[in-house]
N, CA, C and O atoms as a GROMACS GRO file, in nm:
protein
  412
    1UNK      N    1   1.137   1.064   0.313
    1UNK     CA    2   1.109   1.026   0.178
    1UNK      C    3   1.241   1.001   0.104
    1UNK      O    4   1.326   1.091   0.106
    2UNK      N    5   1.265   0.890   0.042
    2UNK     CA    6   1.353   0.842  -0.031
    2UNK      C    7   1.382   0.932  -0.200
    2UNK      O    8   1.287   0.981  -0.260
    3UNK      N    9   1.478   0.937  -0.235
    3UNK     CA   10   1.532   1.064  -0.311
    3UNK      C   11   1.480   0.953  -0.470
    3UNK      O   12   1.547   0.991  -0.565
    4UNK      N   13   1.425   0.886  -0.493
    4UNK     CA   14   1.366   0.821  -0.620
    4UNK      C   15   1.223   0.809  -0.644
    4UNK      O   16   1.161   0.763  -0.740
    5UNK      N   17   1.173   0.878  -0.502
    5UNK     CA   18   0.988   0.932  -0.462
    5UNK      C   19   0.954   0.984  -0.544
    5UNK      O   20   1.057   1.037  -0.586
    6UNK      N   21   0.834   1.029  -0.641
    6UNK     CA   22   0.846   1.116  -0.767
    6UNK      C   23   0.803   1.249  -0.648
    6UNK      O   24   0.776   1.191  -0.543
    7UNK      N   25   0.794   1.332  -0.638
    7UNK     CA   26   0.767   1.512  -0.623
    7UNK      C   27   0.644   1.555  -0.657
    7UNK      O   28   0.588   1.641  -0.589
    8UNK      N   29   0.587   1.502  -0.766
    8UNK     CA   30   0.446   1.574  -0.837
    8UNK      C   31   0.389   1.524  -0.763
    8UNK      O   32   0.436   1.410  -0.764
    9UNK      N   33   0.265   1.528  -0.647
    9UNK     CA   34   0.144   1.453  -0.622
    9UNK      C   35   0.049   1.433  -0.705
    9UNK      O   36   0.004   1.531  -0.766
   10UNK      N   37  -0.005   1.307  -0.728
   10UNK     CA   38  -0.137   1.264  -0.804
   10UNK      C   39  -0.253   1.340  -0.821
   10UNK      O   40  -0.318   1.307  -0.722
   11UNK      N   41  -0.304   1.400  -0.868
   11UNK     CA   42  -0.426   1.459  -0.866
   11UNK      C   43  -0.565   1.417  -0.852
   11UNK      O   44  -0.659   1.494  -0.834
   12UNK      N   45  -0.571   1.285  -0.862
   12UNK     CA   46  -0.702   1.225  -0.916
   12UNK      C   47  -0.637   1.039  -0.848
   12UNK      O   48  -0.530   0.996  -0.803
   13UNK      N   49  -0.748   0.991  -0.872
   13UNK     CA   50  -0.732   0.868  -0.802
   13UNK      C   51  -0.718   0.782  -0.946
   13UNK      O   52  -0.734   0.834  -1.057
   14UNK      N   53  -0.687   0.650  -0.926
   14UNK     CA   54  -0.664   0.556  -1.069
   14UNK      C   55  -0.816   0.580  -1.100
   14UNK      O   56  -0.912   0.627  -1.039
   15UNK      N   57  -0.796   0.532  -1.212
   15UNK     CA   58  -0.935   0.528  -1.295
   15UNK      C   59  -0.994   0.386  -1.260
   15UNK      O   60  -0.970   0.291  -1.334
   16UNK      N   61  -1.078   0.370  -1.136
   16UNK     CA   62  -1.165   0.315  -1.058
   16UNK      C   63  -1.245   0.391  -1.004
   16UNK      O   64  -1.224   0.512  -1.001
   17UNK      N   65  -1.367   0.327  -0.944
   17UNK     CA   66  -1.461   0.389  -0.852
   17UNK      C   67  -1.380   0.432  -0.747
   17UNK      O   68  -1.262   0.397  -0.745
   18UNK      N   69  -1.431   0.508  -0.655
   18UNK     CA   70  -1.368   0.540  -0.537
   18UNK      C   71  -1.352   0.406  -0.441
   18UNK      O   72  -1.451   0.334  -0.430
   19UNK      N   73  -1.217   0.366  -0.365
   19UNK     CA   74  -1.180   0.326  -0.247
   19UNK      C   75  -1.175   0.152  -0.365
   19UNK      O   76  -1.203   0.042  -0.316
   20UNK      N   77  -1.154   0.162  -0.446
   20UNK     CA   78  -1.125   0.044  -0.516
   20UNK      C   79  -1.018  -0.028  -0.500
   20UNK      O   80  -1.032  -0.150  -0.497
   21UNK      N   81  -0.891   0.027  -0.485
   21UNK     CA   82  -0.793  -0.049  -0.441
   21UNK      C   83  -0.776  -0.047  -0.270
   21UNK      O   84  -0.699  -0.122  -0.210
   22UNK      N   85  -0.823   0.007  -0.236
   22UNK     CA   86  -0.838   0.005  -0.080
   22UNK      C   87  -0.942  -0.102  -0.028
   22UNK      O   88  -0.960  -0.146   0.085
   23UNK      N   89  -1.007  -0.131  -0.153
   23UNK     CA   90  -1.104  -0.266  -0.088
   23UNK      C   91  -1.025  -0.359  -0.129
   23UNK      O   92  -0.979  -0.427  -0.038
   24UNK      N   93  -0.991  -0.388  -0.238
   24UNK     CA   94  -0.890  -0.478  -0.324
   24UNK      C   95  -0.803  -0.553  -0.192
   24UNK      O   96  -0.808  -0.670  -0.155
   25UNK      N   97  -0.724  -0.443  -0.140
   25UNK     CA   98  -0.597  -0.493  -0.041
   25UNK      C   99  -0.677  -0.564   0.071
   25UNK      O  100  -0.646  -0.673   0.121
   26UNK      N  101  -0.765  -0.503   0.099
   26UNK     CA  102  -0.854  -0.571   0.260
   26UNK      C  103  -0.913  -0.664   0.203
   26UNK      O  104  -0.942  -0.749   0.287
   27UNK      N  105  -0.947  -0.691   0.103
   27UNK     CA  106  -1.021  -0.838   0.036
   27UNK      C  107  -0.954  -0.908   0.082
   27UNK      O  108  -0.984  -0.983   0.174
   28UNK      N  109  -0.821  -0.896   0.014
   28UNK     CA  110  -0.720  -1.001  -0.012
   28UNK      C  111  -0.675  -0.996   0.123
   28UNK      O  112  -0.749  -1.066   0.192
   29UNK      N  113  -0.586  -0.943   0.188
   29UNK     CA  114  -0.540  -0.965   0.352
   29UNK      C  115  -0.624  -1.034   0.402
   29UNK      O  116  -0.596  -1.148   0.442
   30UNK      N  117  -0.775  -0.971   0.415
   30UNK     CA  118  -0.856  -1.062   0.507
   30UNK      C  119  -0.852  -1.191   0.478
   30UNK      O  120  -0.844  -1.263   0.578
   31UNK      N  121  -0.854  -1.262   0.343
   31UNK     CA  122  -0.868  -1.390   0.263
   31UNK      C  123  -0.761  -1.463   0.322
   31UNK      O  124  -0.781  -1.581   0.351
   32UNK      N  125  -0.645  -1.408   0.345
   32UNK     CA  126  -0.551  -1.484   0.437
   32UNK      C  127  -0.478  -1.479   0.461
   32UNK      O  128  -0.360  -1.499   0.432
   33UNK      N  129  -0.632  -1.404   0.625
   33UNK     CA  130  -0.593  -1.361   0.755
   33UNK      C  131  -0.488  -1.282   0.797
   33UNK      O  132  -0.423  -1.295   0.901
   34UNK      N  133  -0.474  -1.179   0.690
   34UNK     CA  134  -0.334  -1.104   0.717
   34UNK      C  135  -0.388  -0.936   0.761
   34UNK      O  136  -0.492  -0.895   0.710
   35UNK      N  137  -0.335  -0.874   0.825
   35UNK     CA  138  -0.389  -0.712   0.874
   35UNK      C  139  -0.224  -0.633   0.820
   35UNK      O  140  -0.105  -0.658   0.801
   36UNK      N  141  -0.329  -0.521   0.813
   36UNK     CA  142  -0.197  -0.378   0.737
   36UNK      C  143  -0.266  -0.285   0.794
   36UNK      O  144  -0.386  -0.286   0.822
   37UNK      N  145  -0.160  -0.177   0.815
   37UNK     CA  146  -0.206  -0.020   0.852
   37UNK      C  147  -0.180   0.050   0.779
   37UNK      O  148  -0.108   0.013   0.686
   38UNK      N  149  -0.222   0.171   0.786
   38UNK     CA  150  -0.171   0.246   0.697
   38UNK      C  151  -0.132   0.395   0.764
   38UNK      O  152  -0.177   0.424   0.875
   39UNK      N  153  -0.059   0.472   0.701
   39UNK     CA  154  -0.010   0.585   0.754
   39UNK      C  155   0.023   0.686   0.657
   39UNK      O  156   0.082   0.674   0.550
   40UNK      N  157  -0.039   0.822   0.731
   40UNK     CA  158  -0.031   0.917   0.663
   40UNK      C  159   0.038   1.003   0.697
   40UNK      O  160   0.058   0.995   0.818
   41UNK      N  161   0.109   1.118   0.633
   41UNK     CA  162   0.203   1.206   0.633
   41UNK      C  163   0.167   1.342   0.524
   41UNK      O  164   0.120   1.323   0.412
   42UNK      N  165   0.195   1.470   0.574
   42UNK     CA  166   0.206   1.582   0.442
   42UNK      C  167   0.338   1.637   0.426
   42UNK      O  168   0.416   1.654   0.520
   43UNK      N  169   0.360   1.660   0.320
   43UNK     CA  170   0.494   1.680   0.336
   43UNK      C  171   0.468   1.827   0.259
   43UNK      O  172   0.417   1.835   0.147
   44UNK      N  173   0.512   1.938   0.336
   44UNK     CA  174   0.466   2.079   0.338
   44UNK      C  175   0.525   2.131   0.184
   44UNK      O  176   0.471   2.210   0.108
   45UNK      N  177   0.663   2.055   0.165
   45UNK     CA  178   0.760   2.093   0.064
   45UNK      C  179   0.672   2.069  -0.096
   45UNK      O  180   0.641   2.151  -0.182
   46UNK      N  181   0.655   1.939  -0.088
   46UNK     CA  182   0.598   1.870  -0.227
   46UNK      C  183   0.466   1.922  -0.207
   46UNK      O  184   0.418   1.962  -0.313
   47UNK      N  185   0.365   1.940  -0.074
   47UNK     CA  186   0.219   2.029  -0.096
   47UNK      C  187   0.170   1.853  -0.128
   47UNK      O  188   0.091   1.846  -0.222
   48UNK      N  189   0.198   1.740  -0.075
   48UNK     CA  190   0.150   1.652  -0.069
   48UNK      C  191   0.131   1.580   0.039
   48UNK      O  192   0.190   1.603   0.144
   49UNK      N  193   0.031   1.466   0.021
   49UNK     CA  194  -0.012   1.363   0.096
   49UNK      C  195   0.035   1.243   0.126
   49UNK      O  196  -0.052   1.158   0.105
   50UNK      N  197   0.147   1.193   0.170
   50UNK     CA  198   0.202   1.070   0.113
   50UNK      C  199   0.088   0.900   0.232
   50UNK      O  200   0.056   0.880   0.349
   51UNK      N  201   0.078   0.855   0.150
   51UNK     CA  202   0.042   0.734   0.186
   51UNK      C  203   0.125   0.602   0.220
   51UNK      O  204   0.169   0.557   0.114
   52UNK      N  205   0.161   0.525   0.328
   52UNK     CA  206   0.204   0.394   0.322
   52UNK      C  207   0.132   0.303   0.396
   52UNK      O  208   0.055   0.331   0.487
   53UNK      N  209   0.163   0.180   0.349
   53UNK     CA  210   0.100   0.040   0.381
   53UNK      C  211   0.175  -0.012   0.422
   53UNK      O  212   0.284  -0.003   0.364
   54UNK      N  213   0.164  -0.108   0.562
   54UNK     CA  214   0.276  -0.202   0.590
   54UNK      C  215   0.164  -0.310   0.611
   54UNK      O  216   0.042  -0.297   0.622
   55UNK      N  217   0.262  -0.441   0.614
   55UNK     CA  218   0.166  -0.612   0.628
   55UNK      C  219   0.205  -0.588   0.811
   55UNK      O  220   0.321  -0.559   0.841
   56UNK      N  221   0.133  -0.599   0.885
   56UNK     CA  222   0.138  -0.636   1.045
   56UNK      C  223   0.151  -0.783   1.031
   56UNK      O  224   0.068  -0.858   0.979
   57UNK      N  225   0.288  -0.823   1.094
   57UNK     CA  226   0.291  -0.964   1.130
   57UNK      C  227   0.342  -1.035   1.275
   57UNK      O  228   0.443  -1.004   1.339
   58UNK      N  229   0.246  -1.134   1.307
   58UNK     CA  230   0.197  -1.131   1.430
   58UNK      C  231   0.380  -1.209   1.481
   58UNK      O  232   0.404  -1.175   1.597
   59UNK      N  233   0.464  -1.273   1.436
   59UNK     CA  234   0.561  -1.340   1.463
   59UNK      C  235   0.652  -1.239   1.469
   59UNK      O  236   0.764  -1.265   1.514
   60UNK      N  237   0.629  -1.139   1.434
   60UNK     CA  238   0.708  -1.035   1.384
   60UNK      C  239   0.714  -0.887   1.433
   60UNK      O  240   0.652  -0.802   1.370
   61UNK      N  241   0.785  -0.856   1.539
   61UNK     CA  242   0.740  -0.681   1.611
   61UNK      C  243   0.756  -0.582   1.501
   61UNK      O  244   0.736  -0.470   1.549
   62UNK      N  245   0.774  -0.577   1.420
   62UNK     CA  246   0.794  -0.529   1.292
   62UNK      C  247   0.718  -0.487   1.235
   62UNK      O  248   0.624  -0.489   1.314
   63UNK      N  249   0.662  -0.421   1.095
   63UNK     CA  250   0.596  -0.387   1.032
   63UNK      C  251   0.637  -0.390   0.917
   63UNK      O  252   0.707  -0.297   0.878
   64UNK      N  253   0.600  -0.515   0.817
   64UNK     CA  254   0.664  -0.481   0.669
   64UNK      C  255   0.606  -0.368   0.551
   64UNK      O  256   0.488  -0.341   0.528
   65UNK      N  257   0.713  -0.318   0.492
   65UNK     CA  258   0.658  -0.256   0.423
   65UNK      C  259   0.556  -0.301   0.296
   65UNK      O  260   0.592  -0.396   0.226
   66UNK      N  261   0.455  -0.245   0.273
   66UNK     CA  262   0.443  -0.305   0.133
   66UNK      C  263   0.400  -0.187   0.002
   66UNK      O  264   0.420  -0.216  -0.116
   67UNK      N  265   0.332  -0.037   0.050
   67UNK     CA  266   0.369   0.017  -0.067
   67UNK      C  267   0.352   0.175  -0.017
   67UNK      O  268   0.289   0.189   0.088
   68UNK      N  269   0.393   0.269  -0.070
   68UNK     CA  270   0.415   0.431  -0.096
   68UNK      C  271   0.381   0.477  -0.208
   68UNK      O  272   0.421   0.439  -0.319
   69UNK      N  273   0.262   0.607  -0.169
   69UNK     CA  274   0.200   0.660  -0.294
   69UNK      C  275   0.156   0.875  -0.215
   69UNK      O  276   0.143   0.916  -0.100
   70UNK      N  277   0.150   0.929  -0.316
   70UNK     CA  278   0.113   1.011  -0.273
   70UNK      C  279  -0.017   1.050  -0.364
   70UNK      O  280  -0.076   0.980  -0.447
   71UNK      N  281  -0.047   1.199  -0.318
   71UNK     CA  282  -0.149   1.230  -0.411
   71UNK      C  283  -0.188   1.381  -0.299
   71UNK      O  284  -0.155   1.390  -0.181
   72UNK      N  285  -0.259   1.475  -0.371
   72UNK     CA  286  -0.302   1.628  -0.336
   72UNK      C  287  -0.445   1.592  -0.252
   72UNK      O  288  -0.533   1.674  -0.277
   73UNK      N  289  -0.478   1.509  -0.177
   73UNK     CA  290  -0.551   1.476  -0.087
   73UNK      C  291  -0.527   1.366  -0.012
   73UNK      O  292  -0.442   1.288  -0.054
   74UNK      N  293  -0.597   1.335   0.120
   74UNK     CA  294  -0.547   1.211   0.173
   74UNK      C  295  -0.608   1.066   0.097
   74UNK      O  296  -0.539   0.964   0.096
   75UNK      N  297  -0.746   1.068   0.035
   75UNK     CA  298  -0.791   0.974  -0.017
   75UNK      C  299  -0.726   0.922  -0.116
   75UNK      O  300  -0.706   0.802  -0.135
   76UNK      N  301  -0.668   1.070  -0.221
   76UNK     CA  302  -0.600   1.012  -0.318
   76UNK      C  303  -0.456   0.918  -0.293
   76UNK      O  304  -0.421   0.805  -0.328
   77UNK      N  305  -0.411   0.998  -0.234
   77UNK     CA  306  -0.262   0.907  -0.190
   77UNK      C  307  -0.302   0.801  -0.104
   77UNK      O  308  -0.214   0.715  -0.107
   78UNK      N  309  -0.388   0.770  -0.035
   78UNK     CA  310  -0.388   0.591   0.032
   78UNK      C  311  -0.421   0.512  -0.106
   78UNK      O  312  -0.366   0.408  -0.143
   79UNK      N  313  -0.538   0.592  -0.183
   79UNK     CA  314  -0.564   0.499  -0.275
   79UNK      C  315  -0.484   0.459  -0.404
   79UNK      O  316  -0.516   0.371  -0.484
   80UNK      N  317  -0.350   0.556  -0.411
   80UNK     CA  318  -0.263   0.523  -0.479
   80UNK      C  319  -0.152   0.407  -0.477
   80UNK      O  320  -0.104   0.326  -0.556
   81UNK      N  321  -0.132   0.464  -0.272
   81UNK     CA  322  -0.062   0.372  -0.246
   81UNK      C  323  -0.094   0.234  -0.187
   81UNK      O  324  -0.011   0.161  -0.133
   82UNK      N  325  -0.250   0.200  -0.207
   82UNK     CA  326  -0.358   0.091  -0.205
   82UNK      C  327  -0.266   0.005  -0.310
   82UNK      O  328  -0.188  -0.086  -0.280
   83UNK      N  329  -0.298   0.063  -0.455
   83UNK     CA  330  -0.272  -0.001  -0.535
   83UNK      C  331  -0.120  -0.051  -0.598
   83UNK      O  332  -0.106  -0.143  -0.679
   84UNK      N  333  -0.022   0.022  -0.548
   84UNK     CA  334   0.089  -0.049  -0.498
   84UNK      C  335   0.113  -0.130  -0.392
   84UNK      O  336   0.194  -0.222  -0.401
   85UNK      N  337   0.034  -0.100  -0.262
   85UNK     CA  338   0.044  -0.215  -0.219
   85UNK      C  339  -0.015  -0.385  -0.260
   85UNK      O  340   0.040  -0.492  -0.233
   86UNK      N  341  -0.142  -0.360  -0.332
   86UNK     CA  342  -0.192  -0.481  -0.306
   86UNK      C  343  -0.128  -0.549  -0.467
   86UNK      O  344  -0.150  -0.667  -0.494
   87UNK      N  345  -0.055  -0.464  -0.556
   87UNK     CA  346   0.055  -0.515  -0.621
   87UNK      C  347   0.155  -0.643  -0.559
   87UNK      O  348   0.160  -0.763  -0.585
   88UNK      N  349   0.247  -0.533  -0.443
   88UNK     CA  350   0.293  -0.593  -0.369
   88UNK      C  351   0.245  -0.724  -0.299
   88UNK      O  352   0.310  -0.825  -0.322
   89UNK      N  353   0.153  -0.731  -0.227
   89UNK     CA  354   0.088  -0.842  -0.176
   89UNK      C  355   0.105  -0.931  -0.222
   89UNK      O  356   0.163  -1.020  -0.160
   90UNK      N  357   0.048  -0.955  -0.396
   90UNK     CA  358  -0.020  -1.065  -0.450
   90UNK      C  359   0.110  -1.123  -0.508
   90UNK      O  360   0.129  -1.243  -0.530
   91UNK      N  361   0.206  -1.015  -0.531
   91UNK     CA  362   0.366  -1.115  -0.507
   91UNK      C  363   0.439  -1.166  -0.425
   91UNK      O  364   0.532  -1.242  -0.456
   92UNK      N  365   0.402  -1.125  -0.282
   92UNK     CA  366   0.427  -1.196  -0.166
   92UNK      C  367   0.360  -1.321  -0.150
   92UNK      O  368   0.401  -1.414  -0.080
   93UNK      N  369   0.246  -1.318  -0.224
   93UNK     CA  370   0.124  -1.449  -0.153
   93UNK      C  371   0.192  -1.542  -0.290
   93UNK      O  372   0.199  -1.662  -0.261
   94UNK      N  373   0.226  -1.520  -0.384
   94UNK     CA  374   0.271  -1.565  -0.517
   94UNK      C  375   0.423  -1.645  -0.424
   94UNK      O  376   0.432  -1.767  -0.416
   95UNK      N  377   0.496  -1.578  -0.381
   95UNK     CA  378   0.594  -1.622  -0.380
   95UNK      C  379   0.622  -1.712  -0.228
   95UNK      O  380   0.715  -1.786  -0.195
   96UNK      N  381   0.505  -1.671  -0.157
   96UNK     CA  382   0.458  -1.772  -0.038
   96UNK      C  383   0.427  -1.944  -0.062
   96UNK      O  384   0.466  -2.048  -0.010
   97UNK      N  385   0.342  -1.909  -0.161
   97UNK     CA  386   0.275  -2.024  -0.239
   97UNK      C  387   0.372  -2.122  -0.266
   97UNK      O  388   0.380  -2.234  -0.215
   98UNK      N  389   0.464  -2.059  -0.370
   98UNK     CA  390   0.560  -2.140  -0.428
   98UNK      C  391   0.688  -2.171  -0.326
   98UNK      O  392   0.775  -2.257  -0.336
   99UNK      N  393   0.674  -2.095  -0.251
   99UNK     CA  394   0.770  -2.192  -0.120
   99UNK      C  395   0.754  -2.284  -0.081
   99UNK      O  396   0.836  -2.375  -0.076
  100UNK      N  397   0.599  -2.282  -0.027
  100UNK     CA  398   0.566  -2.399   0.048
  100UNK      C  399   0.509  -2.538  -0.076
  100UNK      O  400   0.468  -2.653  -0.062
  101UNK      N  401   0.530  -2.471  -0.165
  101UNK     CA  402   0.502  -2.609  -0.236
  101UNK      C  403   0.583  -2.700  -0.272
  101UNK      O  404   0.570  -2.816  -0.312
  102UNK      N  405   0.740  -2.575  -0.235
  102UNK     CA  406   0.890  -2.668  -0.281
  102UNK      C  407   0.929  -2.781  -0.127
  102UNK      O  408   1.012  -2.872  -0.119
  103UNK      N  409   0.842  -2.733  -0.030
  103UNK     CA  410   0.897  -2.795   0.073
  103UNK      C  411   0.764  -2.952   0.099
  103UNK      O  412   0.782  -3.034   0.189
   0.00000   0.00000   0.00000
């Protein structure tokens, strides 16, 4: 964990229904054709859950990152870090867009 991570875990999920940004991101990936994993971790110290998302890309042995969240359960922290990722995303697909439109 990177030393600018906040420490407090989340308590509660955003103020959505449950698994809302976790559908959000798979909407959108699936829409185009993109897959992410996700991965979980506790970190005994903070008494948290940390969540990350990476974009799987098939050209690519790699795994990009796209977001980190925690939270005092595992649901809460994917779904935190759901919603940073699919932040992330929609500025990747934003800035995809406008590439290929310059070329």
């Amino acid at each position: 964990m990177s030393a600018n991570q906040p420490t407090a875990p989340h308590i509660a999920p955003p103020n959505h229904p449950p698994d809302y940004w976790r559908q959000l991101l798979n909407a959108l990936a699936t829409s185009c054709n993109l897959r992410f994993r996700s991965d979980l971790e506790y970190v005994e110290e903070q008494r948290a859950w940390w969540a990350t998302y990476h974009l799987l890309n098939p050209d690519n042995t790699n795994a990009n990152y796209l977001g980190m969240d925690n939270g005092t359960s595992q649901d809460i922290a994917k779904e935190w870090a759901a919603r940073q990722s699919y932040e992330t995303l929609v500025t990747l697909i934003q800035q995809w867009t406008q590439a290929a439109s310059q070329t």
